[in-house]
N, C-alpha and C positions, 0 to 999 in steps of 0.2 A: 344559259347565259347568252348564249346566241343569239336567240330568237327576241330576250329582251333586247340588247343592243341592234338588232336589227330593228326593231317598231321606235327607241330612239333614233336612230336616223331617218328610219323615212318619216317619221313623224315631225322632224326638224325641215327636212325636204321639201314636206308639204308647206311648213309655217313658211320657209322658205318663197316657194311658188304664190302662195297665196297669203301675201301679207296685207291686204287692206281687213281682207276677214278674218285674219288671226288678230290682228289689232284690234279690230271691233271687238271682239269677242274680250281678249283681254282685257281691256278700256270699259267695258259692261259688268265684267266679274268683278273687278276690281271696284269701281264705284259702287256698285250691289253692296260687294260684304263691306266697305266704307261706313256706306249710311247703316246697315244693321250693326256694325260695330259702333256708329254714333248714337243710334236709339240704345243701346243697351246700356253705354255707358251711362247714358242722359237716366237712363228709366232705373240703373242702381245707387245714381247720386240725388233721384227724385227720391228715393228710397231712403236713402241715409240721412236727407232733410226731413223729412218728415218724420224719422222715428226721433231725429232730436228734436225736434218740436215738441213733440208728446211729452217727449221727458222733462218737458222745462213748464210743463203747466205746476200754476201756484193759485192753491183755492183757498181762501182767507174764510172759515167762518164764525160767526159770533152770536154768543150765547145773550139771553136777556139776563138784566142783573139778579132776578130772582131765583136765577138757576143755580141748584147746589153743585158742589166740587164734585158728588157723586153720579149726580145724574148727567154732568160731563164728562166724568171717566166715563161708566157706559153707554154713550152716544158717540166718543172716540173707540171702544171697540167696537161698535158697531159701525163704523166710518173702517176701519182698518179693516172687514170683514170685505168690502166691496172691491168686487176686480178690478185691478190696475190704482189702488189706493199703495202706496209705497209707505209714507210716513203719515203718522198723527202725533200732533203734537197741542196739548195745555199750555196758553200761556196766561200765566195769574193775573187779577186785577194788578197789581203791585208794577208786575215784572210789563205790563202794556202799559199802563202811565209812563216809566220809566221809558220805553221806546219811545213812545205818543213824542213827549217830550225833547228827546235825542232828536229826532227826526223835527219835529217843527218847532221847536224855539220854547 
């Protein structure tokens, strides 16, 4: 315990003696780990934008009218088989007039 509280004092002694160079020195560490504290934040909140981004994509696709109900079921599994595909979803001639409508008058 000595020997520690001895290298605290003279280590204060020195900062002591030689304060323009401990200043600098301090005033250098200090704004260093600043800006890496500022990139890091910057580079986990570019992170967090961008994965909500991803998750707000909306792909609209549409079938021609001569396609049956069937052959758009298995082209929606086959849509749901693709990575990073979350939902598929049918919606009937019926139930899109009905929106079509809602939506523009």
């Amino acid at each position: 315990m000595d020997k520690f509280y001895y290298l605290i004092t003279e280590g204060m002694k020195n900062v002591w003696r030689h304060k323009m160079t401990a200043f600098t020195a301090i005033i250098s560490l200090f704004i260093s780990l600043f800006i890496v504290g500022l990139l890091a934040t910057a580079g986990d909140n570019t992170h967090k934008v961008l994965q909500y981004f991803r998750s707000k994509y909306k792909i609209e696709v549409f079938f021609k009218q001569d396609v049956s109900n069937e052959e758009a079921v298995g082209l929606i599994h086959q849509l749901k088989k693709i990575k990073g595909v979350r939902t598929a979803t049918i919606i009937e001639k019926e139930d899109a007039v009905r929106i079509f409508k809602d939506q523009f008058g």
